[in-house]
ZANUMAR-25788 format. One line per 4 residues: number of its first residue (from 0); their letters; for each residue x, y, z of N, C-alpha, C. Coordinates in nm, 2 decimals. Layout:
# residues N
NUM> A> X/Y/Z/X/Y/Z/X/Y/Z | ...
# end
This chain:
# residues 201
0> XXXX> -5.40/-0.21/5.18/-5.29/-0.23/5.28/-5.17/-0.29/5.22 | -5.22/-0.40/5.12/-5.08/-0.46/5.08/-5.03/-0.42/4.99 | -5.10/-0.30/4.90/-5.05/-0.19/4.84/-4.92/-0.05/4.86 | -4.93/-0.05/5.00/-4.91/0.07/5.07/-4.78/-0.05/5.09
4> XXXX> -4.76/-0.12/5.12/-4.63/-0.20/5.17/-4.58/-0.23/5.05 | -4.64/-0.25/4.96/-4.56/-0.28/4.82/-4.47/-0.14/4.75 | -4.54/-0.03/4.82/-4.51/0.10/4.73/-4.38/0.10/4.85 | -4.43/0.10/5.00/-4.29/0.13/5.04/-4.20/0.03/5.02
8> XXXX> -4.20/-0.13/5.04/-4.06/-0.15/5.02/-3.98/-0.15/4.90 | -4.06/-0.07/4.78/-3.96/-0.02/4.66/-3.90/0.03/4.72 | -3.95/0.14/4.73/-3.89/0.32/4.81/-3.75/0.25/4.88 | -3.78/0.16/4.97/-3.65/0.19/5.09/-3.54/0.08/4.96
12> XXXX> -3.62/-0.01/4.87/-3.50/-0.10/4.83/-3.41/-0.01/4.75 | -3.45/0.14/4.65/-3.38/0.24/4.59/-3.30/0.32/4.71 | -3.37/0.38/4.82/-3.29/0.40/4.91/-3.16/0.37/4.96 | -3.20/0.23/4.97/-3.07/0.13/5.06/-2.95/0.11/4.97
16> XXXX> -2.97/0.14/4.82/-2.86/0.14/4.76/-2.71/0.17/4.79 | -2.61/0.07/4.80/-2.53/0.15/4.89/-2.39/0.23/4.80 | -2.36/0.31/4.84/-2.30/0.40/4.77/-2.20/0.32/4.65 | -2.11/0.20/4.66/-2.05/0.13/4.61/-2.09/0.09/4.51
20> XXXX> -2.28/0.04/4.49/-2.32/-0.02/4.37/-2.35/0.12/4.26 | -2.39/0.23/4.36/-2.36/0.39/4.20/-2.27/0.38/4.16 | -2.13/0.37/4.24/-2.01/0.39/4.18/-1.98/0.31/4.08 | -2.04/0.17/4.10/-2.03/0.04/4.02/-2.11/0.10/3.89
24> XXXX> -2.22/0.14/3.91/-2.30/0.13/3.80/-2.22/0.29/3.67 | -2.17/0.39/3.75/-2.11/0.51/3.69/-2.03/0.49/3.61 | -1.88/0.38/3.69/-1.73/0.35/3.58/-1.77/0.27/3.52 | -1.90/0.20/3.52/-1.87/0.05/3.44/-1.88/0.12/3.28
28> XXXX> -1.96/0.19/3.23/-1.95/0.29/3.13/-1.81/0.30/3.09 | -1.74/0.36/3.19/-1.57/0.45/3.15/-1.49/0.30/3.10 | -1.51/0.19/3.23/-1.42/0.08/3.19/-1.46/0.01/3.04 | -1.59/0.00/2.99/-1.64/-0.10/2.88/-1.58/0.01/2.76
32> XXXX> -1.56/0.13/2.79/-1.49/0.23/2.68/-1.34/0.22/2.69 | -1.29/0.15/2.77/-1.16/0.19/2.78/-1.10/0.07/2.71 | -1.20/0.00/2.76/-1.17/-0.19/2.68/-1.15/-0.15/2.57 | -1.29/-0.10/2.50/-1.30/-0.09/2.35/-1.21/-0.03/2.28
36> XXXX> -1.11/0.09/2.36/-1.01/0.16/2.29/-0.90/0.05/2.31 | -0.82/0.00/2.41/-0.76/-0.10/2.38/-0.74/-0.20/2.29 | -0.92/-0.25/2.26/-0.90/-0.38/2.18/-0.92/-0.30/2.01 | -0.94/-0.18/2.01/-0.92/-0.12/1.89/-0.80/-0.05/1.82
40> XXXX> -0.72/-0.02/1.95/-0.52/-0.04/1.92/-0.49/-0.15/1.89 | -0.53/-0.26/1.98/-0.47/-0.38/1.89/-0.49/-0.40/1.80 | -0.61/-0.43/1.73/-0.65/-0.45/1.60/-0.55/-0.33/1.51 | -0.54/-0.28/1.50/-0.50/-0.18/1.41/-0.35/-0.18/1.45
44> XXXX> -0.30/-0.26/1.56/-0.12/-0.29/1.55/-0.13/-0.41/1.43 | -0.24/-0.52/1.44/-0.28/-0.61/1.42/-0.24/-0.60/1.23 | -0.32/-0.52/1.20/-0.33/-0.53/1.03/-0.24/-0.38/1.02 | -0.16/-0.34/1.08/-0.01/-0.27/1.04/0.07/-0.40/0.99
48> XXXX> 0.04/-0.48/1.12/0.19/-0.52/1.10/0.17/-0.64/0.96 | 0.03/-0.68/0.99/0.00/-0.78/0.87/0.04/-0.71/0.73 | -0.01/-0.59/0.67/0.05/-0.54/0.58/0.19/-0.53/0.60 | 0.28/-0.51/0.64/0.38/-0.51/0.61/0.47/-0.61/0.65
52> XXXX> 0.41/-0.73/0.67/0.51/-0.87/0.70/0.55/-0.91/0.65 | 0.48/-0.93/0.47/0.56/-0.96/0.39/0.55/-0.85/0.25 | 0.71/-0.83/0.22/0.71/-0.73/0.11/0.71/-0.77/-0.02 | 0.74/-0.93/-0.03/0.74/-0.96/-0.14/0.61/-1.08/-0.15
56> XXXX> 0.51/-1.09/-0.32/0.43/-1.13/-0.31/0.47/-1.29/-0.47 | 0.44/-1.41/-0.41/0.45/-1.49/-0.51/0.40/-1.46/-0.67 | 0.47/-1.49/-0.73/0.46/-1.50/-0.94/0.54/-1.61/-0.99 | 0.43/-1.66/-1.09/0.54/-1.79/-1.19/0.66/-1.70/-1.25
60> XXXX> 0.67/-1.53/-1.23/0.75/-1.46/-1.31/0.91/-1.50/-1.22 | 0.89/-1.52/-1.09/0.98/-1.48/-1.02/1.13/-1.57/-1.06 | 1.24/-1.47/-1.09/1.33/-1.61/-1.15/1.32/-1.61/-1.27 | 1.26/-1.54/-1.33/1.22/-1.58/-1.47/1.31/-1.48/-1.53
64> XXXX> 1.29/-1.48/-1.71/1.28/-1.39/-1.75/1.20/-1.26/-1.77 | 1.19/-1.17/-1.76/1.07/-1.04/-1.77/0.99/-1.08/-1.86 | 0.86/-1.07/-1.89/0.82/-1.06/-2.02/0.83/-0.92/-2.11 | 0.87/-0.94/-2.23/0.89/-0.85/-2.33/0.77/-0.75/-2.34
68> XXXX> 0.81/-0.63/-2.30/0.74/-0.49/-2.31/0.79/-0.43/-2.45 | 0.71/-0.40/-2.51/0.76/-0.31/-2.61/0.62/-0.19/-2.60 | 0.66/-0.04/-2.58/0.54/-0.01/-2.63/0.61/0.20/-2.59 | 0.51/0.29/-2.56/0.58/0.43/-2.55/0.58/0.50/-2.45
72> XXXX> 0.66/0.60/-2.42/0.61/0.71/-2.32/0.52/0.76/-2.34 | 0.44/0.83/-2.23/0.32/0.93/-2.24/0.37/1.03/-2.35 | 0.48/1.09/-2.35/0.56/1.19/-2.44/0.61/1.14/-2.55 | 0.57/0.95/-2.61/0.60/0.94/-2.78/0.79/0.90/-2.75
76> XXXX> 0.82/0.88/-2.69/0.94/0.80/-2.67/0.91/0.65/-2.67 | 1.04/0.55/-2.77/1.00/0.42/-2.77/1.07/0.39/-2.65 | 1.02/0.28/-2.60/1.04/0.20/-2.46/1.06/0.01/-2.47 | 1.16/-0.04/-2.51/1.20/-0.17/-2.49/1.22/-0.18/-2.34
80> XXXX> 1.15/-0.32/-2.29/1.21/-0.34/-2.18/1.37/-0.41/-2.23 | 1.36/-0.52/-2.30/1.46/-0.60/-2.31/1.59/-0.49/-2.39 | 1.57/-0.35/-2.38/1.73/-0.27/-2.42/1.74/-0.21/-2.30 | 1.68/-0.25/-2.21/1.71/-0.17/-2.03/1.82/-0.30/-2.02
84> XXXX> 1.86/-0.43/-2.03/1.96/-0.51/-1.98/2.09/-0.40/-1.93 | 2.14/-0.48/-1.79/2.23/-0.41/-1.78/2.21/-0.29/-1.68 | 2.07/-0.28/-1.68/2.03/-0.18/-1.53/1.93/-0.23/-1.50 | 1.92/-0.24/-1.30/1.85/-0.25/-1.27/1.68/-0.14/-1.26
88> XXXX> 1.53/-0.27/-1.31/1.45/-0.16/-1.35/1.37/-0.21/-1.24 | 1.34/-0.11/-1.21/1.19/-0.12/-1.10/1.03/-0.07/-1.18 | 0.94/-0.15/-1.19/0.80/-0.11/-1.30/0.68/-0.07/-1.15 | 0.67/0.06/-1.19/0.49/0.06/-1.11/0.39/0.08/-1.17
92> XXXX> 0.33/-0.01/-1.10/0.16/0.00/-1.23/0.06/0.10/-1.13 | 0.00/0.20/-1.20/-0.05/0.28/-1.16/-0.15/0.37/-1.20 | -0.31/0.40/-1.08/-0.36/0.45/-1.20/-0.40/0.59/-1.08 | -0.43/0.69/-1.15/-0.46/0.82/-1.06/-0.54/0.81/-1.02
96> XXXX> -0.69/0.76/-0.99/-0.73/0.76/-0.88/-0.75/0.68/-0.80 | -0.65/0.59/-0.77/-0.60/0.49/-0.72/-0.55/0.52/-0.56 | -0.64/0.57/-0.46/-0.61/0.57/-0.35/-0.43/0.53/-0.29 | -0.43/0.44/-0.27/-0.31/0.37/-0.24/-0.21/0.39/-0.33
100> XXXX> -0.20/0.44/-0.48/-0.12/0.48/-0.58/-0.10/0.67/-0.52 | -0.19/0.70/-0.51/-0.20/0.89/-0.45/-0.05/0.89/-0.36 | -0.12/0.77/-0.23/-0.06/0.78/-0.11/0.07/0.73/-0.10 | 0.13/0.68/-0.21/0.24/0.62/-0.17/0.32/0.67/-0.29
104> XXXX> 0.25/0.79/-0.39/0.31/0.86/-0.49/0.47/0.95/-0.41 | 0.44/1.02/-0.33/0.61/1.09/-0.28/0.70/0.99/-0.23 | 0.67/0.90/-0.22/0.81/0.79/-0.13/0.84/0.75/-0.27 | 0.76/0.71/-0.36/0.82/0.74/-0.49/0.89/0.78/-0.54
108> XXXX> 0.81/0.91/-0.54/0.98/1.01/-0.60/1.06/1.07/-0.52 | 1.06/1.01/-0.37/1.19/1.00/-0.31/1.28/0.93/-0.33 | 1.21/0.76/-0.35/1.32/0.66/-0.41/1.38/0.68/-0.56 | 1.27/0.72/-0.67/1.33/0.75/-0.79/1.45/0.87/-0.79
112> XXXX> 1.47/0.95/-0.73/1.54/1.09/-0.67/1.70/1.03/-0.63 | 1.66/0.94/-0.51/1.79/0.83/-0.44/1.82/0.79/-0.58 | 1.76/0.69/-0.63/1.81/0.58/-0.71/1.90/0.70/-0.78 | 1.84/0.84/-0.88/1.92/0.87/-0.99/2.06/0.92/-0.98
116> XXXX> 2.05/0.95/-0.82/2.19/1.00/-0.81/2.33/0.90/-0.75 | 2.28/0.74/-0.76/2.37/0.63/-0.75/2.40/0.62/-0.90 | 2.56/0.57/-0.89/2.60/0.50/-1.03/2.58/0.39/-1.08 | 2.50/0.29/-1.00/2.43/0.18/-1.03/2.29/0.17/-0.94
120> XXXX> 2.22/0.28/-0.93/2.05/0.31/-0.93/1.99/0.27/-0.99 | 1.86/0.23/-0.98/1.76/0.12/-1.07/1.70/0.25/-1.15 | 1.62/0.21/-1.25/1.57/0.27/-1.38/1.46/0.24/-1.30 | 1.34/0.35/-1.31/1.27/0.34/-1.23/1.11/0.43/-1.36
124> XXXX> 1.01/0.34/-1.37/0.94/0.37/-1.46/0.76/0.37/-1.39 | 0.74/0.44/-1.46/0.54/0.41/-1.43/0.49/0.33/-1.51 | 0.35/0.24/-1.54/0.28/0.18/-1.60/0.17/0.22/-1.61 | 0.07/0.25/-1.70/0.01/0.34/-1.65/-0.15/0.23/-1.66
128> XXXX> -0.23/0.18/-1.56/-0.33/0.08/-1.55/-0.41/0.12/-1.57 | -0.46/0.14/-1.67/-0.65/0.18/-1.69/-0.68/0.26/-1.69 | -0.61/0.38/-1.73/-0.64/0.54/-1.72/-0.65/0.62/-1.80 | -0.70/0.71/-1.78/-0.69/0.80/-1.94/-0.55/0.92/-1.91
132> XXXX> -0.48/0.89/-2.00/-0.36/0.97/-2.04/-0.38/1.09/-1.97 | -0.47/1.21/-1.98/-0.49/1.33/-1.98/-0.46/1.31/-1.81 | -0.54/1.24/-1.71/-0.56/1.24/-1.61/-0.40/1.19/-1.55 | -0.33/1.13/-1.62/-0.23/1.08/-1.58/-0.12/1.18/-1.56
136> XXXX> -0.10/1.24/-1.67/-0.02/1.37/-1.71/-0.05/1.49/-1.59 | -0.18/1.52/-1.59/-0.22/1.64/-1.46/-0.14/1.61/-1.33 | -0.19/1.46/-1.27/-0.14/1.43/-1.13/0.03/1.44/-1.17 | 0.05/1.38/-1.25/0.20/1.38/-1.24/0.30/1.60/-1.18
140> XXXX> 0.20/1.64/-1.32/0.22/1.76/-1.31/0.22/1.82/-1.17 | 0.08/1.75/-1.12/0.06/1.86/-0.97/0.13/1.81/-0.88 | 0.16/1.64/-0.93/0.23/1.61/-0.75/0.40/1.52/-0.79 | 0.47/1.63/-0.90/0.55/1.57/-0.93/0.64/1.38/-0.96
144> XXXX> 0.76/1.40/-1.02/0.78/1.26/-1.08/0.80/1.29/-1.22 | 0.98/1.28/-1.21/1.01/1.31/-1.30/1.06/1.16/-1.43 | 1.00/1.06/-1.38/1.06/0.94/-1.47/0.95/0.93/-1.60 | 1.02/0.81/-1.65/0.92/0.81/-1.78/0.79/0.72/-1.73
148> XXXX> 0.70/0.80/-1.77/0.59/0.68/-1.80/0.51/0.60/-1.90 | 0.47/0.50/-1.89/0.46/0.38/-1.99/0.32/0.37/-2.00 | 0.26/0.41/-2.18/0.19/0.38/-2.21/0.13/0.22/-2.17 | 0.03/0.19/-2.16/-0.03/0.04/-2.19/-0.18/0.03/-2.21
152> XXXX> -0.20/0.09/-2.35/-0.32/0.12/-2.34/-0.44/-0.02/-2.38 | -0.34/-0.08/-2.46/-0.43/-0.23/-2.53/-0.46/-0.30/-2.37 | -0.36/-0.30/-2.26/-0.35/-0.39/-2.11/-0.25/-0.52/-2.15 | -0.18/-0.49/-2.23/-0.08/-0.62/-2.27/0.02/-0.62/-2.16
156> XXXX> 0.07/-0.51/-2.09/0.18/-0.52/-2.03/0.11/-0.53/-1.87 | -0.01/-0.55/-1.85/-0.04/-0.55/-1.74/-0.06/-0.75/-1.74 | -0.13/-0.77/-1.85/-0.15/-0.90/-1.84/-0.05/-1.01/-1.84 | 0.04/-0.97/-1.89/0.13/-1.01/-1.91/0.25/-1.04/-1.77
160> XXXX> 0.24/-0.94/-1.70/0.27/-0.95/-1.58/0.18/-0.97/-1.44 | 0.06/-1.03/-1.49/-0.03/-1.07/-1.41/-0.10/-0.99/-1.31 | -0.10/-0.87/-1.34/-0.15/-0.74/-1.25/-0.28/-0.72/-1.24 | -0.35/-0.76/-1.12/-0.51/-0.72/-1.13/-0.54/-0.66/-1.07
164> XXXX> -0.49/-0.57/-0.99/-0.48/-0.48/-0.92/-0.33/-0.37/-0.88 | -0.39/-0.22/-0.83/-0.24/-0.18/-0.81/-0.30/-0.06/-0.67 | -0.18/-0.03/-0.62/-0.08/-0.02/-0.68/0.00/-0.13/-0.71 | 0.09/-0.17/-0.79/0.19/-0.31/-0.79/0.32/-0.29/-0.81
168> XXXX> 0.43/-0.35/-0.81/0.58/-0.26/-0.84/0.64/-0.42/-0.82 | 0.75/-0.40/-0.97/0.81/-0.53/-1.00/0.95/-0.48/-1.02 | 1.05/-0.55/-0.93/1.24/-0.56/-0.96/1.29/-0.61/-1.07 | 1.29/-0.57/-1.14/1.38/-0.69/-1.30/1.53/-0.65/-1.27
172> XXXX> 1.61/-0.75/-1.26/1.75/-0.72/-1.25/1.81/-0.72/-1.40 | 1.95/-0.69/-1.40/2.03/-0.66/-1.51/2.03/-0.73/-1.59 | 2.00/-0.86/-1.60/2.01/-1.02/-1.67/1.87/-1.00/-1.78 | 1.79/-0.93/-1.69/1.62/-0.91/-1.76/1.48/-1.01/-1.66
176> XXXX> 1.56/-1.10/-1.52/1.54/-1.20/-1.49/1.43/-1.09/-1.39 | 1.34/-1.12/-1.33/1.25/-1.11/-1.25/1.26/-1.16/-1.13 | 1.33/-1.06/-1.00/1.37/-1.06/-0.90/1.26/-1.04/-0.75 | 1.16/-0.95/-0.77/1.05/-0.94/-0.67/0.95/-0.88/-0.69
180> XXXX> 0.81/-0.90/-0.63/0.66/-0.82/-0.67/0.62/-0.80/-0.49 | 0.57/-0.69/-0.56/0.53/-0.61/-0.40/0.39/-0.56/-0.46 | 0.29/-0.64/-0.35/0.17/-0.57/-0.38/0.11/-0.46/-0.29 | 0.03/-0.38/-0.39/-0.01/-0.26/-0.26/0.09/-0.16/-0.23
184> XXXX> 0.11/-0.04/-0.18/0.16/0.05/-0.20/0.29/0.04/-0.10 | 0.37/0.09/-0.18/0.51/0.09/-0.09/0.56/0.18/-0.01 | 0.71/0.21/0.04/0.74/0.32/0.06/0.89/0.30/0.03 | 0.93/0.42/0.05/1.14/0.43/-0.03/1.16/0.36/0.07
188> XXXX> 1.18/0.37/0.13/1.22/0.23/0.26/1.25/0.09/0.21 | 1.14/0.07/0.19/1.07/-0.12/0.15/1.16/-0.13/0.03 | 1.13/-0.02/-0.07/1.18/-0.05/-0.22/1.36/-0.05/-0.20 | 1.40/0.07/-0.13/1.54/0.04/-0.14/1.61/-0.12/-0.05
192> XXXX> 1.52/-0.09/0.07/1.55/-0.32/0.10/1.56/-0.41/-0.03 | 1.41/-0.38/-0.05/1.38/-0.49/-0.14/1.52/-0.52/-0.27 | 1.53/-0.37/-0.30/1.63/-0.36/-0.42/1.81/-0.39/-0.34 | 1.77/-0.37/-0.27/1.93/-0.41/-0.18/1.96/-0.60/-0.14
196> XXXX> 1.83/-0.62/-0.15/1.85/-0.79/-0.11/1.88/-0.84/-0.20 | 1.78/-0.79/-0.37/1.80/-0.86/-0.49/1.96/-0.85/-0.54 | 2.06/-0.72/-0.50/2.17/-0.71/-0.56/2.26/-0.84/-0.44 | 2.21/-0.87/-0.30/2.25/-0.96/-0.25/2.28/-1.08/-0.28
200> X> 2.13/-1.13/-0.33/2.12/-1.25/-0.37/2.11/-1.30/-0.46
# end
């Protein structure tokens, strides 16, 4: 008997459900997804905006002199930094399969493109980080970029500029002095700022 009363007052307690608690139980689904997409925009406004807050990154270089590069093009041209005085040079260190080097390759040579057709445009060069020549030469080939690029095969010119990672891109002004470092991949935007503030200040 107290079986029979146990089975029914389940029955009627699923019954009695009143239409309000399905509905409750149906969106709560749609609303805990809609949260998730929300707090998943913010995050991701979150580390946009963090990468790009600041474009310039601290060096004991900064202010300095450059350090002395001497060494060649991929193509066997000699390359002094210290006989560039007198124009402003922008250096990017770079290696091809370098994700973030790939992706920020055409604002590149949109800015290198800008820069050559000003009468005082920055000299605008590659470095080439840890790569094999052959591999360097192809990408250029397939995804254009017409500047010189700079052997560094011993890593003297990377060490020397403190680069342990890239992409990386360094301002030397006219003087030879070391004006800004931007880590991580850029865009013609940032670089022509960045190169606009240094002739400012």
């Amino acid at each position: 008997m107290s079986d029979d009363t146990t089975i029914h007052d389940s029955g009627d307690s699923i019954h009695d459900a009143s239409p309000n608690a399905v509905t409750s139980r149906r969106t709560a689904p749609l609303i805990v997804a809609a949260v998730a997409l929300v707090l998943a925009g913010f995050f991701a406004v979150l580390i946009g905006a963090k990468t790009n807050e600041a474009d310039t990154a601290d060096s004991p270089l900064l202010g300095r002199p450059a350090p002395a590069v001497q060494t060649t093009t991929l193509d066997g041209q000699p390359f002094d930094l210290q006989r560039r005085k007198g124009s402003w040079v922008v250096l990017n260190f770079f290696n091809s399969t370098c994700v973030p080097c790939v992706q920020e390759h055409p604002e590149l040579v949109k800015f290198a493109d800008e820069q050559a057709k000003l009468s005082d445009g920055a000299e605008f060069y590659t470095v080439v980080w840890d790569d094999n020549r052959g591999a360097v030469q192809k990408f250029f080939a397939d995804n254009g970029g017409s500047w010189p690029i700079l052997a560094d095969d011993d890593a003297r010119i990377e060490v020397a500029f403190g680069v342990a990672k890239v992409p990386e891109t360094w301002i030397i002004d006219p003087n030879g002095f070391v004006v800004s470092r931007h880590l991580g991949g850029t865009t013609d935007d940032q670089l022509t700022r960045l190169l606009a503030q240094a002739k400012v200040g």
